[in-house]
SEBA-823338 format. One record per residue (C-alpha): residue in one letter; chain; x, y, z. Coordinates in nm, 3 decimals, m for minus. Last residue first. Example, Ala and Ser with C-alpha at 12.3 -4.5 7.8 and 13.67 -1.06 7.14 Angstrom:
<kollums>
<kollum><residu>s</residu><chaine>A</chaine><x>1.367</x><y>m0.106</y><z>0.714</z></kollum>
<kollum><residu>a</residu><chaine>A</chaine><x>1.230</x><y>m0.450</y><z>0.780</z></kollum>
</kollums>
This chain:
<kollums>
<kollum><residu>x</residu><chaine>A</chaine><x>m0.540</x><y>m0.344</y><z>3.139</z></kollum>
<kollum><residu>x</residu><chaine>A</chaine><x>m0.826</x><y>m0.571</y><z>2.979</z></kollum>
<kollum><residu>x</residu><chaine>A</chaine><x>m1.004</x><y>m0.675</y><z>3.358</z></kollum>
<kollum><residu>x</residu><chaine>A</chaine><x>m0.985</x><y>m0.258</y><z>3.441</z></kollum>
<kollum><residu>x</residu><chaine>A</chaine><x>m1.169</x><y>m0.132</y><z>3.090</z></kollum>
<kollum><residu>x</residu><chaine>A</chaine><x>m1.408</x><y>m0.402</y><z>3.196</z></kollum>
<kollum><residu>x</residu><chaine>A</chaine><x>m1.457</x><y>m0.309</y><z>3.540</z></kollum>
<kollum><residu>x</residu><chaine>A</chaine><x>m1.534</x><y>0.027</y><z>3.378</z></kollum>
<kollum><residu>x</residu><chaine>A</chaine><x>m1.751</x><y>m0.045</y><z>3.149</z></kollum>
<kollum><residu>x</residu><chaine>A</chaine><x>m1.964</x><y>m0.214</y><z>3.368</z></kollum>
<kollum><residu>x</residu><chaine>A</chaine><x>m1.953</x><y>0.055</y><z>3.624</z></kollum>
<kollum><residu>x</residu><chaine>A</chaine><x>m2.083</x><y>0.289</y><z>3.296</z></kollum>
<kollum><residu>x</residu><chaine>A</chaine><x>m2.361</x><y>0.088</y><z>3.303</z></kollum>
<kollum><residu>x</residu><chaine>A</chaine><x>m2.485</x><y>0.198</y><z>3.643</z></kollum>
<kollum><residu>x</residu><chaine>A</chaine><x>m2.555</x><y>m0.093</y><z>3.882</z></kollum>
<kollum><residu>x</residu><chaine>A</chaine><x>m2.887</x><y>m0.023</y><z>4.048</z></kollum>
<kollum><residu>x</residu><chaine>A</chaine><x>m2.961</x><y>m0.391</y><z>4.107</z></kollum>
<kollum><residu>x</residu><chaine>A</chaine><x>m3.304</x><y>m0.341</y><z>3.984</z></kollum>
<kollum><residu>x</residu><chaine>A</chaine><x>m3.128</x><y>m0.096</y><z>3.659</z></kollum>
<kollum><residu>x</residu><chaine>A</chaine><x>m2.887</x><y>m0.368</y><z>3.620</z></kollum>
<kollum><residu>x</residu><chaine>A</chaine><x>m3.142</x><y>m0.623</y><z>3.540</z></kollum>
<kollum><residu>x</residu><chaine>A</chaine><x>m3.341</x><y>m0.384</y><z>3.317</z></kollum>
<kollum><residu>x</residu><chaine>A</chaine><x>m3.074</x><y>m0.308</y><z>3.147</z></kollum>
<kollum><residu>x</residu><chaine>A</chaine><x>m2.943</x><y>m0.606</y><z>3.051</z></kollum>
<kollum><residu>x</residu><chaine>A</chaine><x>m2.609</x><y>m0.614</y><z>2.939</z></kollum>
<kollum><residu>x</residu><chaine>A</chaine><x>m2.477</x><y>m0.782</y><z>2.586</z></kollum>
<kollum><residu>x</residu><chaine>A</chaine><x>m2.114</x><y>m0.804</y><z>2.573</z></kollum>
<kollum><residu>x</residu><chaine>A</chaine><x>m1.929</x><y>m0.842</y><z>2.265</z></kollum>
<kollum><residu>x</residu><chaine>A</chaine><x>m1.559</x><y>m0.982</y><z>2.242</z></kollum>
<kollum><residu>x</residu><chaine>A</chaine><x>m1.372</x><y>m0.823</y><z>1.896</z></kollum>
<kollum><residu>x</residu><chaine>A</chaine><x>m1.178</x><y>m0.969</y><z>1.695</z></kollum>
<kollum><residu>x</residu><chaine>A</chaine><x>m1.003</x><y>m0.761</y><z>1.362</z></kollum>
<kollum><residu>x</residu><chaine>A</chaine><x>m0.984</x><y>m1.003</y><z>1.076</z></kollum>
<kollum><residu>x</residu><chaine>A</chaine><x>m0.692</x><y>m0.949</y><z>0.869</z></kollum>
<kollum><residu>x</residu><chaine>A</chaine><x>m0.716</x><y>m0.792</y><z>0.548</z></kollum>
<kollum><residu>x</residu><chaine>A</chaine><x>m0.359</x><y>m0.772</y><z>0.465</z></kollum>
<kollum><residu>x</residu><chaine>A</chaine><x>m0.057</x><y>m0.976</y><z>0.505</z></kollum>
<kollum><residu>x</residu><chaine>A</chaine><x>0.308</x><y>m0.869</y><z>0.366</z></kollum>
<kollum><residu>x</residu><chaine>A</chaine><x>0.562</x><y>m1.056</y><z>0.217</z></kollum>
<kollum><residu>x</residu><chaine>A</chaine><x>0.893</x><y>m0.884</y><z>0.149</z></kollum>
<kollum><residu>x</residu><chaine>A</chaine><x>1.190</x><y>m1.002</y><z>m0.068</z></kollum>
<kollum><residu>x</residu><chaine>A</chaine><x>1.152</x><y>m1.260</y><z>m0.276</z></kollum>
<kollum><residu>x</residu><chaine>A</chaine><x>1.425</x><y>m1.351</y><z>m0.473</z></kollum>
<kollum><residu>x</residu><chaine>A</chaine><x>1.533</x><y>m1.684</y><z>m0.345</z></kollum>
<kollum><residu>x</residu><chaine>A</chaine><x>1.213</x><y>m1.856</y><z>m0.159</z></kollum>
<kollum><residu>x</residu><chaine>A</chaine><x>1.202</x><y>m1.864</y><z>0.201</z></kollum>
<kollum><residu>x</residu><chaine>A</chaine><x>0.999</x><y>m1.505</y><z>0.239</z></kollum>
<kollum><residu>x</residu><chaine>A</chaine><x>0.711</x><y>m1.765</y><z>0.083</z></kollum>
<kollum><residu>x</residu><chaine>A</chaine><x>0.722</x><y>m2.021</y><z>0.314</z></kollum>
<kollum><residu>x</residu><chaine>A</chaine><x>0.651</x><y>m1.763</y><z>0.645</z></kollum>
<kollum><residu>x</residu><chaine>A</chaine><x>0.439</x><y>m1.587</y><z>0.453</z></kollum>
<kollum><residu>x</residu><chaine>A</chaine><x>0.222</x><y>m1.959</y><z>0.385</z></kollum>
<kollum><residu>x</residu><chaine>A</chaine><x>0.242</x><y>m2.012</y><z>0.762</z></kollum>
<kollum><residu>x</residu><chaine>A</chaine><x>0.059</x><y>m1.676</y><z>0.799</z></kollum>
<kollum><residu>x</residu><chaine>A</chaine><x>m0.169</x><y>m1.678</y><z>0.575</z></kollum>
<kollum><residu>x</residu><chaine>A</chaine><x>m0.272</x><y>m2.067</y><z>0.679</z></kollum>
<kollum><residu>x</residu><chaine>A</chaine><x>m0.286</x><y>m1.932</y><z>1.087</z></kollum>
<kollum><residu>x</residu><chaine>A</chaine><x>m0.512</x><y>m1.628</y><z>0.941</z></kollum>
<kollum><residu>x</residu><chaine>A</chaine><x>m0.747</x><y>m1.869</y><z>0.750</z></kollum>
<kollum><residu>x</residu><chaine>A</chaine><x>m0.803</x><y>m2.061</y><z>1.067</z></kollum>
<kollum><residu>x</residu><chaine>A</chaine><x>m0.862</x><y>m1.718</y><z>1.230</z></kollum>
<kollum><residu>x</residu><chaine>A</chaine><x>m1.117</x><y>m1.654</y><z>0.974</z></kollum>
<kollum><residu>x</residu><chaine>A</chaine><x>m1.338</x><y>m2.003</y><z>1.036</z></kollum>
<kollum><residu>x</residu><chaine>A</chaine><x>m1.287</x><y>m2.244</y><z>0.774</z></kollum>
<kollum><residu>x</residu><chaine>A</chaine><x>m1.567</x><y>m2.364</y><z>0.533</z></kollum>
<kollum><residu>x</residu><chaine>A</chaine><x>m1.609</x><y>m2.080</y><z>0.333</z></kollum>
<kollum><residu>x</residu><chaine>A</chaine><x>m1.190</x><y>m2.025</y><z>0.255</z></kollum>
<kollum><residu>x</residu><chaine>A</chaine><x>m1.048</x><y>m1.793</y><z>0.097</z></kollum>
<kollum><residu>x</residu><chaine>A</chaine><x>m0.665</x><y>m1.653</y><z>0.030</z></kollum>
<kollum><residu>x</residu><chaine>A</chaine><x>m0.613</x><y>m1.436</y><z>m0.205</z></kollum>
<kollum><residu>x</residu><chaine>A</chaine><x>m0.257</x><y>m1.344</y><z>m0.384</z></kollum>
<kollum><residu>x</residu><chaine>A</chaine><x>m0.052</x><y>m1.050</y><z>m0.489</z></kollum>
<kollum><residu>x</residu><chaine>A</chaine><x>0.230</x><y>m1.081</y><z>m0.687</z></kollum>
<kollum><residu>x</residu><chaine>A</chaine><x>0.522</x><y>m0.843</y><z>m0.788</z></kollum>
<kollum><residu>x</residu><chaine>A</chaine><x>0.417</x><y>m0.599</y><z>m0.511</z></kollum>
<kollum><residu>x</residu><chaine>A</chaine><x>0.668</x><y>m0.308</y><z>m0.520</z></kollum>
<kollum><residu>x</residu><chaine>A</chaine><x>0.894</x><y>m0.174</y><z>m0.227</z></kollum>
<kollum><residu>x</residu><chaine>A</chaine><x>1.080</x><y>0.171</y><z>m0.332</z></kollum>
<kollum><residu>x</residu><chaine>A</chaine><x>0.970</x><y>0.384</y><z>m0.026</z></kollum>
<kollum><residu>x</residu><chaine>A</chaine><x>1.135</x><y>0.109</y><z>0.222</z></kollum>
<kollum><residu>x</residu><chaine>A</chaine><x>1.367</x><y>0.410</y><z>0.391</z></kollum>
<kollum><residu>x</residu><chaine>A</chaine><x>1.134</x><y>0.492</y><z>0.697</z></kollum>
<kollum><residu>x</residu><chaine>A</chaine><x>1.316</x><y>0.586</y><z>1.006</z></kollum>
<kollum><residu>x</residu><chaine>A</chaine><x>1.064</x><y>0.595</y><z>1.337</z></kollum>
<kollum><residu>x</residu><chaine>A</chaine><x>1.281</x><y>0.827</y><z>1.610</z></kollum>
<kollum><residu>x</residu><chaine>A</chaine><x>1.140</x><y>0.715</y><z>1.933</z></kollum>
<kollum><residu>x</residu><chaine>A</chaine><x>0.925</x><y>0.936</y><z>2.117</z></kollum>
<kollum><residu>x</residu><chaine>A</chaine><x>1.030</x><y>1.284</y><z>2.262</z></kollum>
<kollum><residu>x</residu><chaine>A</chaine><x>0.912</x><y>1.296</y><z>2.629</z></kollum>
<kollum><residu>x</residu><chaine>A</chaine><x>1.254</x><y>1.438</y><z>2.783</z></kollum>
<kollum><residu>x</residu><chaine>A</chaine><x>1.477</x><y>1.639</y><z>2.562</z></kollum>
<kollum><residu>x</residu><chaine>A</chaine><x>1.683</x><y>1.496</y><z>2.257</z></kollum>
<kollum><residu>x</residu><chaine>A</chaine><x>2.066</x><y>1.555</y><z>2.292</z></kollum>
<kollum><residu>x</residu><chaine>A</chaine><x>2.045</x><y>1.153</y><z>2.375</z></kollum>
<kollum><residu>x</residu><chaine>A</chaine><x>1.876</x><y>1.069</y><z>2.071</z></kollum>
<kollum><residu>x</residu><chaine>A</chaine><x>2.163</x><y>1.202</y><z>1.856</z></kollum>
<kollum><residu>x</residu><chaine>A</chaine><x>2.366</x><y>0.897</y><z>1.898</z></kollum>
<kollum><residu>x</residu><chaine>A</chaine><x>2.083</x><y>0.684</y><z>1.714</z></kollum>
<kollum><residu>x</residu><chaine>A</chaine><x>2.016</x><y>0.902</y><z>1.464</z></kollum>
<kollum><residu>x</residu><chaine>A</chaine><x>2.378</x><y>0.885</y><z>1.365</z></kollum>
<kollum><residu>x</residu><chaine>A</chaine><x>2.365</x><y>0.485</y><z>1.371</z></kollum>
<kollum><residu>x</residu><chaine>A</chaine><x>2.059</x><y>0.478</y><z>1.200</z></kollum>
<kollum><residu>x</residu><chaine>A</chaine><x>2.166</x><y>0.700</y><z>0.880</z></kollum>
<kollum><residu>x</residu><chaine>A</chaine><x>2.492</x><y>0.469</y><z>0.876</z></kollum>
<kollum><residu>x</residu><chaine>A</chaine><x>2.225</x><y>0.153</y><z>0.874</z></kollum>
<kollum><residu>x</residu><chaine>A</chaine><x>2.044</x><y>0.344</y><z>0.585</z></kollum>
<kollum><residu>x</residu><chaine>A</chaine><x>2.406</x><y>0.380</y><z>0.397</z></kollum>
<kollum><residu>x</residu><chaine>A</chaine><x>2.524</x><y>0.103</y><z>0.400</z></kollum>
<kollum><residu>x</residu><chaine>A</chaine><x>2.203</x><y>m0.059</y><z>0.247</z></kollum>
<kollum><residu>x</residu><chaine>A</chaine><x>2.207</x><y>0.227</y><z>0.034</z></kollum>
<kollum><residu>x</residu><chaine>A</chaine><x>2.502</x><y>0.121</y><z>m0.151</z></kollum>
<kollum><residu>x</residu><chaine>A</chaine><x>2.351</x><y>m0.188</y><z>m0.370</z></kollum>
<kollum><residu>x</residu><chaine>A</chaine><x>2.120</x><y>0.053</y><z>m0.527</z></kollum>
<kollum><residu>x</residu><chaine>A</chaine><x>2.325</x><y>0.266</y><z>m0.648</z></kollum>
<kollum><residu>x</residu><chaine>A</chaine><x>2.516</x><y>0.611</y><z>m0.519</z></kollum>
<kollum><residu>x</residu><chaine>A</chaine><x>2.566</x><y>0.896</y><z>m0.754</z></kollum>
<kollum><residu>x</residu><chaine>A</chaine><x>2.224</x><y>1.013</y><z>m0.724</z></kollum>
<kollum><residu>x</residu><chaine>A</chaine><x>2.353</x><y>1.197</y><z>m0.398</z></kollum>
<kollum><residu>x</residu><chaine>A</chaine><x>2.127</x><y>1.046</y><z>m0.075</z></kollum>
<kollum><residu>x</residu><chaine>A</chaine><x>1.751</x><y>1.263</y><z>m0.045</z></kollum>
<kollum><residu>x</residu><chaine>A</chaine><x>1.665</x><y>1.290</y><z>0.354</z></kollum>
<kollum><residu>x</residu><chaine>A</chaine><x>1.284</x><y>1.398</y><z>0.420</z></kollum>
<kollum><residu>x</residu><chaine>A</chaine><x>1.263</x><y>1.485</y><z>0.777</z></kollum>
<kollum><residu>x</residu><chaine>A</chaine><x>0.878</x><y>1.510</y><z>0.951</z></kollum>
<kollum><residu>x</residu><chaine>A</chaine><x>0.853</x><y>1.642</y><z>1.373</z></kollum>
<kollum><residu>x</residu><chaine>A</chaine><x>0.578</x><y>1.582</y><z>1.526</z></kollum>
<kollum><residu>x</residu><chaine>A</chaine><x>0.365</x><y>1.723</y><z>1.836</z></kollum>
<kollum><residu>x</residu><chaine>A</chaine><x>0.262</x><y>2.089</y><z>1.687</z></kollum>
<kollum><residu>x</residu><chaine>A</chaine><x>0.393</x><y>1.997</y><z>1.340</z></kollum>
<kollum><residu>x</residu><chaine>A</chaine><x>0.779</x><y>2.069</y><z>1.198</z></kollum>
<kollum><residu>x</residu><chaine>A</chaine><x>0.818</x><y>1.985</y><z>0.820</z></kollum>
<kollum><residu>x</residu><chaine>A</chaine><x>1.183</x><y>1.928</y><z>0.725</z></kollum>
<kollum><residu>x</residu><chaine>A</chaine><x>1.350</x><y>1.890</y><z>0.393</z></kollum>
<kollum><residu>x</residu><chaine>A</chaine><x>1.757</x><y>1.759</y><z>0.384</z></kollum>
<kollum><residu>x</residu><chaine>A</chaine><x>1.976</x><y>1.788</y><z>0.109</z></kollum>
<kollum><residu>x</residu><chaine>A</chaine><x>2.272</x><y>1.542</y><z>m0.104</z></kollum>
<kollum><residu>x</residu><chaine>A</chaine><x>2.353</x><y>1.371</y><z>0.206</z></kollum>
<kollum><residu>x</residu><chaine>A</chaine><x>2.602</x><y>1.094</y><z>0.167</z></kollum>
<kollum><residu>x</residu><chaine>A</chaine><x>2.891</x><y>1.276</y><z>0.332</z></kollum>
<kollum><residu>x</residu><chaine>A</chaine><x>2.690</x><y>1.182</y><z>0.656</z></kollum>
<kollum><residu>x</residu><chaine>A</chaine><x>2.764</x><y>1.505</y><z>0.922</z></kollum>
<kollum><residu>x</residu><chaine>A</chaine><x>2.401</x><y>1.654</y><z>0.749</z></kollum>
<kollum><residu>x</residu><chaine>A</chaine><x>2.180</x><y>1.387</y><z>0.982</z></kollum>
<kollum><residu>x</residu><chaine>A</chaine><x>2.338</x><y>1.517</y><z>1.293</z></kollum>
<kollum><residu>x</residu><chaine>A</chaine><x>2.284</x><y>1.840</y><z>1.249</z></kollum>
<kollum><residu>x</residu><chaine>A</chaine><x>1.885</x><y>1.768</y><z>1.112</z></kollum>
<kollum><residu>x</residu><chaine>A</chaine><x>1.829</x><y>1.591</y><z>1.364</z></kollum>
<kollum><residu>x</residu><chaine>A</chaine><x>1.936</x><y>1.812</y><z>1.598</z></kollum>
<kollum><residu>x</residu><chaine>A</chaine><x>1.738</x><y>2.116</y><z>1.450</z></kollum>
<kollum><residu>x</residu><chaine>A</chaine><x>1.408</x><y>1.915</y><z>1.403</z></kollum>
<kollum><residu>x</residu><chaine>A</chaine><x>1.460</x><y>1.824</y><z>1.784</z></kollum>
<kollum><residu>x</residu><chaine>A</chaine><x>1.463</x><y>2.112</y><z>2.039</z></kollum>
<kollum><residu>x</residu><chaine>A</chaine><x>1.382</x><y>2.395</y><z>1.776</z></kollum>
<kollum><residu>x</residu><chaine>A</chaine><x>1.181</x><y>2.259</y><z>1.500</z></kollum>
<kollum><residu>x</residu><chaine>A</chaine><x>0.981</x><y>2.085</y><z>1.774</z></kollum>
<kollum><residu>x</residu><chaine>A</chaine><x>0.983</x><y>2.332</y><z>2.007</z></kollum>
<kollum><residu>x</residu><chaine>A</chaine><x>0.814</x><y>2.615</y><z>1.691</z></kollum>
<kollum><residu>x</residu><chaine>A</chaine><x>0.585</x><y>2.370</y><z>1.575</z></kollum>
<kollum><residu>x</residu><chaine>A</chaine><x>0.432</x><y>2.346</y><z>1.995</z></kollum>
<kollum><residu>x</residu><chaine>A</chaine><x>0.542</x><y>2.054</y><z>2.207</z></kollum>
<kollum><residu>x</residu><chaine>A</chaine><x>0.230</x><y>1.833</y><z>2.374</z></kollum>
<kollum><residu>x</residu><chaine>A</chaine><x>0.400</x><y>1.494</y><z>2.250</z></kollum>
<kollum><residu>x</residu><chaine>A</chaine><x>0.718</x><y>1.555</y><z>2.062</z></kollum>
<kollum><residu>x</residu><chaine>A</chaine><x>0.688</x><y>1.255</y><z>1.818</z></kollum>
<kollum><residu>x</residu><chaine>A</chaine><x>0.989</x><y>1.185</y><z>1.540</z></kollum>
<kollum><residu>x</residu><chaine>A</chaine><x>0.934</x><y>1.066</y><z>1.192</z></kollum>
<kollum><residu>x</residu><chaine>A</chaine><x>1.281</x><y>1.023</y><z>0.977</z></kollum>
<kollum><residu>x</residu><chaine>A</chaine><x>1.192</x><y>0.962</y><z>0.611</z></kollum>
<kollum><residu>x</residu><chaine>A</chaine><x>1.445</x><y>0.781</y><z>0.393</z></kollum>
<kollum><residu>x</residu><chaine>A</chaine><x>1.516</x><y>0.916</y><z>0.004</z></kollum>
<kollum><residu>x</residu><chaine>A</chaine><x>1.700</x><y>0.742</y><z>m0.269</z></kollum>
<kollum><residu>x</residu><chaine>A</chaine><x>1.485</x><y>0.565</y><z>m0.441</z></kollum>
<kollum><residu>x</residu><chaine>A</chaine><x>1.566</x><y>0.262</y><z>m0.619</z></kollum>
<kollum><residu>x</residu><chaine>A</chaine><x>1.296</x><y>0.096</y><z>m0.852</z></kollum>
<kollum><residu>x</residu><chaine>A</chaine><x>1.150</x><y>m0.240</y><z>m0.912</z></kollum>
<kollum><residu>x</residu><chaine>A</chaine><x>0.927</x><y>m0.283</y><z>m1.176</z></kollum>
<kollum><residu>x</residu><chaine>A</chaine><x>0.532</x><y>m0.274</y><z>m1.123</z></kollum>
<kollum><residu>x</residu><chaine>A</chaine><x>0.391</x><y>m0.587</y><z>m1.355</z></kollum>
<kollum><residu>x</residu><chaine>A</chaine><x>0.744</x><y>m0.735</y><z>m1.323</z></kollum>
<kollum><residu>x</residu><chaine>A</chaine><x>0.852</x><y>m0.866</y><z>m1.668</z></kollum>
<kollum><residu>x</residu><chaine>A</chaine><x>1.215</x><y>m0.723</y><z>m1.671</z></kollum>
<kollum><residu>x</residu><chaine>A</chaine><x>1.367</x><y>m0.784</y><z>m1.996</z></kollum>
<kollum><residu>x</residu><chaine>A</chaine><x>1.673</x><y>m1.019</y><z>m1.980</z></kollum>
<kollum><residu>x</residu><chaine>A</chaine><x>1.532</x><y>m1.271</y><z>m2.186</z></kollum>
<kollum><residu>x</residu><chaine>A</chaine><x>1.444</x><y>m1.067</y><z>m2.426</z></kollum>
<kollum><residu>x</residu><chaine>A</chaine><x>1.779</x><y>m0.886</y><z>m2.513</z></kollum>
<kollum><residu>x</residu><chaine>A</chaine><x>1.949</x><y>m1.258</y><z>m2.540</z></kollum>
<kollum><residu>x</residu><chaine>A</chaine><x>1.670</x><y>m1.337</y><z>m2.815</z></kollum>
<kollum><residu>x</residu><chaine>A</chaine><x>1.752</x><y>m0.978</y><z>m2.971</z></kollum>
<kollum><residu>x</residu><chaine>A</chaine><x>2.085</x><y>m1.073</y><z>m2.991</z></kollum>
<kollum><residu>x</residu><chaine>A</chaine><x>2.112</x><y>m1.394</y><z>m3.123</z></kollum>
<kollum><residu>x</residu><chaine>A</chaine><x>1.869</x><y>m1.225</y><z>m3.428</z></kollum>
<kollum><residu>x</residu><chaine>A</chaine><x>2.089</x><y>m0.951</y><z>m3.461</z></kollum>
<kollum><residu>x</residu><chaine>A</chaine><x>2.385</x><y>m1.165</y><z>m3.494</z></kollum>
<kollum><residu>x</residu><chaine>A</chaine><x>2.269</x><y>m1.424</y><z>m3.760</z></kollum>
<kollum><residu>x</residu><chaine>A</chaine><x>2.161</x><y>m1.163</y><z>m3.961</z></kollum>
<kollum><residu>x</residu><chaine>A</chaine><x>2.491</x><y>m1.006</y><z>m3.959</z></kollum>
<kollum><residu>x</residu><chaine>A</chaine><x>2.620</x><y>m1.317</y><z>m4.000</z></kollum>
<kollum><residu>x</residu><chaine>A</chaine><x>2.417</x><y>m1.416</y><z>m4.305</z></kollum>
<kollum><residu>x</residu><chaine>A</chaine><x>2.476</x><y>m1.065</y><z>m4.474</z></kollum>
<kollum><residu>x</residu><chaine>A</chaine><x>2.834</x><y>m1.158</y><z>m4.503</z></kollum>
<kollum><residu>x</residu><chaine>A</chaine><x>2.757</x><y>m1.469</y><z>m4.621</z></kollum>
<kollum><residu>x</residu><chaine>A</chaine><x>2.546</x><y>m1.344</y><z>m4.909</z></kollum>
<kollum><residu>x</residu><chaine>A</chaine><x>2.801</x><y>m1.071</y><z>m4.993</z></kollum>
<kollum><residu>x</residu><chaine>A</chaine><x>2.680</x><y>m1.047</y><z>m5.372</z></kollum>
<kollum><residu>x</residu><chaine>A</chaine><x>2.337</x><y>m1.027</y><z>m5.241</z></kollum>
<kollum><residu>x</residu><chaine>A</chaine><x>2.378</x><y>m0.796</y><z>m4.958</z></kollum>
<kollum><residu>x</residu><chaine>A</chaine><x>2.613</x><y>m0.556</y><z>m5.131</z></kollum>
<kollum><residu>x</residu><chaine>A</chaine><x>2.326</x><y>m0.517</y><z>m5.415</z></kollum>
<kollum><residu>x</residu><chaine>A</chaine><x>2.078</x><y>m0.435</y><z>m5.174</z></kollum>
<kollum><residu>x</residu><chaine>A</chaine><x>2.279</x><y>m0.198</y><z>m4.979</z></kollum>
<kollum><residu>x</residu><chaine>A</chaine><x>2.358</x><y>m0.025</y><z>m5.307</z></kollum>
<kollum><residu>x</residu><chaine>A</chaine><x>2.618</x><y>0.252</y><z>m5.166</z></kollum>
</kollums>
């Protein structure tokens, strides 16, 4: 078959099809995702549990193993990792790849609710189950704030209102803040002054340790 030939005798034909591709490939293009790091669903949640003073083999033994019961009754399990630590105890659960995005919000809270219930087969002086299931958050944007003529915690209270705006507007998920000034009070002692009063300087620290708690 003369493809050439068919085009020019079928010149209206060959139009449409033209037509077509081109109305196509616009609507393609506007639908491409332009996120510098794309979102992504993954399927696994972490479930972080302390056992303060407990050796590998208690943890795996008096709470890895519950957990880990508990967390295989969901149907939505496709298979469970541990990693038991003197003092922590580390549970990787992976979901069946059959289930989308819009399902794991179901699930997670499911995942809660049995992790929940288990907690009281836990012993004494475990620390609160800590489930992590936000693996697949990306930063679309990321913007600096500066400011030489304000003071940093004047920046701070402008960071903050300005998250507050921002997790207002429709599509934005998560804001986050970073780079936060830490404060810190200094006190200067003199020595020499405490040394004629004979005030050690560990007194000093301790009255202050005291005043803070």
């Amino acid at each position: 078959m003369n493809i050439a030939k068919y085009s020019m005798e079928r010149k209206t034909t060959s139009w449409m099809f033209f037509l077509v591709l081109l109305i196509g490939g616009l609507v393609a293009l506007t639908q491409l995702g332009r996120l510098e790091d794309p979102k992504f669903t993954i399927k696994q949640a972490m479930v972080i549990t302390p056992y303060s003073g407990a050796s590998a083999q208690q943890v795996e033994e008096e709470v890895t193993y519950r957990l880990e019961n508990a967390i295989q009754e969901l149907s939505y399990v496709d298979h469970v990792r541990s990693i038991s630590k003197p003092g922590l105890s580390q549970i990787t659960v992976e979901m069946k790849s059959i289930y989308r995005a819009e399902h794991l919000r179901q699930i997670w809270d499911e995942l809660r609710r049995k992790i929940n219930d288990a907690k009281t087969q836990l012993p004494l002086g475990t620390g609160e189950p800590i489930i992590r299931d936000d693996f697949a958050d990306v930063y679309g944007v990321m913007m600096a704030i500066t400011g030489p003529d304000y003071s940093y915690k004047d920046i701070e209270h402008y960071a903050d209102f300005l998250r507050r705006e921002l997790v207002l507007i429709d599509g934005v998920g998560k804001v986050m803040l970073a780079g936060e000034q830490q404060e810190q009070v200094v006190v200067e002692v003199s020595r020499s002054r405490l040394a004629n009063f004979g005030i050690p300087p560990s007194r000093i620290a301790g009255l202050l340790q005291t005043q803070n708690a």
